[in-house]
C-alpha positions in Angstrom: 96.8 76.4 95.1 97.0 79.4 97.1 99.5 79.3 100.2 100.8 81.6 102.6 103.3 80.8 104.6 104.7 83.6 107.8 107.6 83.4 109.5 109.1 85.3 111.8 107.7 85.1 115.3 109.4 84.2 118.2 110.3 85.7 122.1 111.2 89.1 122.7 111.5 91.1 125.8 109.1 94.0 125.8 110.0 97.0 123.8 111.5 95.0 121.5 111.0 94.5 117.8 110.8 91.6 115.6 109.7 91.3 111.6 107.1 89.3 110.3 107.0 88.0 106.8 104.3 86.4 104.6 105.6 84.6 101.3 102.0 83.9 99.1 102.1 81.8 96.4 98.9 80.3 94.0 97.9 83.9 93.0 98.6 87.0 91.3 99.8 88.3 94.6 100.5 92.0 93.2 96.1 91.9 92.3 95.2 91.5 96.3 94.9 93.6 99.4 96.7 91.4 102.2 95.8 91.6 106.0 97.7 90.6 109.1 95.4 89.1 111.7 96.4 88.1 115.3 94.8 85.7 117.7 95.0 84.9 121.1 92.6 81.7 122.8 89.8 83.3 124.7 90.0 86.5 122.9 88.8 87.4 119.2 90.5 87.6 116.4 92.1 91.2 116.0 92.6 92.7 112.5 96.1 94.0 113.2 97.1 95.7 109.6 96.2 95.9 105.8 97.6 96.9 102.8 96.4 97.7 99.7 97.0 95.7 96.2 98.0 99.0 93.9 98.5 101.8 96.1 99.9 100.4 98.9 97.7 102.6 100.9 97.3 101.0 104.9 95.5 100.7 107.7 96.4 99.9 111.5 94.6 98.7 114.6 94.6 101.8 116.9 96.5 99.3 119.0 99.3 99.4 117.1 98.9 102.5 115.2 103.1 104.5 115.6 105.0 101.1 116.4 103.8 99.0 113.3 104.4 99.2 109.8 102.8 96.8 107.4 104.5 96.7 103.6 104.8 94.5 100.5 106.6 93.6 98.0 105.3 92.7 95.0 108.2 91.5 93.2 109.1 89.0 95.5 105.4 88.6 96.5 105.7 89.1 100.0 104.3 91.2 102.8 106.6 92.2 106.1 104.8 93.4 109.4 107.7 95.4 111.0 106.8 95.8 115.0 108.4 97.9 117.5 108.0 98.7 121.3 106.3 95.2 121.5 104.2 94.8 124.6 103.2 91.7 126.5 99.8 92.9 125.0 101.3 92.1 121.4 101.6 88.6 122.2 99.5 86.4 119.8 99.8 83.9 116.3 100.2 86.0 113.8 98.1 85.4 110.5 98.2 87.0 107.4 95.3 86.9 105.2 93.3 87.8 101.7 90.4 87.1 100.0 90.6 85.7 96.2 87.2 86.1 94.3 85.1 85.8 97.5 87.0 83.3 99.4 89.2 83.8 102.0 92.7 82.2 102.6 95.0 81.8 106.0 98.4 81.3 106.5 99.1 78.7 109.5 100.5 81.3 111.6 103.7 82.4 113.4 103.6 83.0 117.3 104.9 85.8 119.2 105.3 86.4 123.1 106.6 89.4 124.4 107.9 88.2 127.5 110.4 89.7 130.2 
């Protein structure tokens, strides 16, 4: 079955960094545009980053558009969100994300809080 599983959130001051990571499994992963989503309770759910299945071609949130850089790796089937000069702003869970013949799949998420 198809599974994605992040990892990589956690507490960072702000201006910080930190790397995000999404293993997928279940699917031809190379075949699939994948998406990072982020969420915070009481707000709606932000489309943060996507990235292409062939081309690799992206697109940001204006947000984040100069301090993120989604990629992946379709070897090792795996997309990375790299994030720099967090904000307390950036704080949400992180999901990453695609749809597989009309239907589309979560991860469980991984938190971040930028935080002095």
């Amino acid at each position: 079955q198809v599974q994605l599983v992040e990892s990589g959130g956690g507490l960072v001051r702000p201006g910080g960094s930190l790397t995000l990571s999404c293993e997928a499994s279940g699917f031809v992963f190379s075949n699939y545009p994948m998406s990072w989503y982020r969420h915070t309770p009481g707000k709606q759910r932000e489309l943060v980053s996507l990235i292409a299945a062939r081309d690799g071609s992206t697109k940001y949130a204006d947000s984040v558009k100069g301090r993120f850089t989604i990629s992946r790796d379709n070897i090792r089937n795996a997309v990375q969100l790299q994030m720099n000069n967090l904000s307390p702003e950036d704080s949400a869970k992180y999901h990453c994300f695609t749809v597989i013949l009309e239907e589309g799949y979560w991860g469980q998420g991984t938190q971040v809080t930028v935080s002095s």
